[in-house]
N, C-alpha and C positions, 0 to 999 in steps of 0.2 A: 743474736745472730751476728755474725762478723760481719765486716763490711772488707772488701778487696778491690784493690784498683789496677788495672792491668792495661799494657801498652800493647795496641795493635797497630799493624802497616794494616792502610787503607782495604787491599786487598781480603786481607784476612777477616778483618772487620766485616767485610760485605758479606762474605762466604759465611761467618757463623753466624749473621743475622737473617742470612736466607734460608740458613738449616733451622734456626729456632725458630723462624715463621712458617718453615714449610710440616714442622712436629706440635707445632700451634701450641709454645712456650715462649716464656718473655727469656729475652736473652739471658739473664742471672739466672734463671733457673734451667738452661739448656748449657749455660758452663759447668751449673754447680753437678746435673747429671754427670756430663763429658768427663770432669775429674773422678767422681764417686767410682765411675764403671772402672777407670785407669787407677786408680790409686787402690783399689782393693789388694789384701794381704793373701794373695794366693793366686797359681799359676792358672794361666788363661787356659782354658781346655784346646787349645788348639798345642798347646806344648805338652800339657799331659798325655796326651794322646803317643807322645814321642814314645813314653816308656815304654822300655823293651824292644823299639825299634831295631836296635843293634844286637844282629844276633852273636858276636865273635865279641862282644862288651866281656869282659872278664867278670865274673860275680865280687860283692863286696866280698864275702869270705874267702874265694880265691885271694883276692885282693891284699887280704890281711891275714893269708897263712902265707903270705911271702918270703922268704928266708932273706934276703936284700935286706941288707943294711941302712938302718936311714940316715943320711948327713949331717954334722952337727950346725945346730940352727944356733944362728949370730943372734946379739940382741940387735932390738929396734930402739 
């Protein structure tokens, strides 16, 4: 198991050890949740929920039966 050492201002400090007392976790394990939930590989449902939102959104195949020319790309 790794070990990690992280700098808090006082304030912050107080506030996530009142969140890991008030979920009845020891601090390192109410960080290591806090990141797991935040570092997951895929979009939070409150953004997928977007899709399709926009109904005037052009379709990808619209998109790419476009007759527009595309600009010549510079190197990087």
């Amino acid at each position: 198991m790794g070990q990690v050492t992280i700098y808090l201002d006082s304030e912050t400090e107080a506030k996530a050890r009142a969140a890991a007392r008030a979920e009845g976790l020891p601090l390192s394990k109410w960080v290591a949740g806090r990141i797991r939930r935040r570092a997951r590989g895929e979009w939070p449902e409150a953004v997928r929920a977007l899709a399709g939102a926009w109904p005037d959104l052009p379709s990808a195949e619209r998109i790419r039966k476009s007759e527009a020319k595309d600009i010549t790309r510079g190197r990087v």
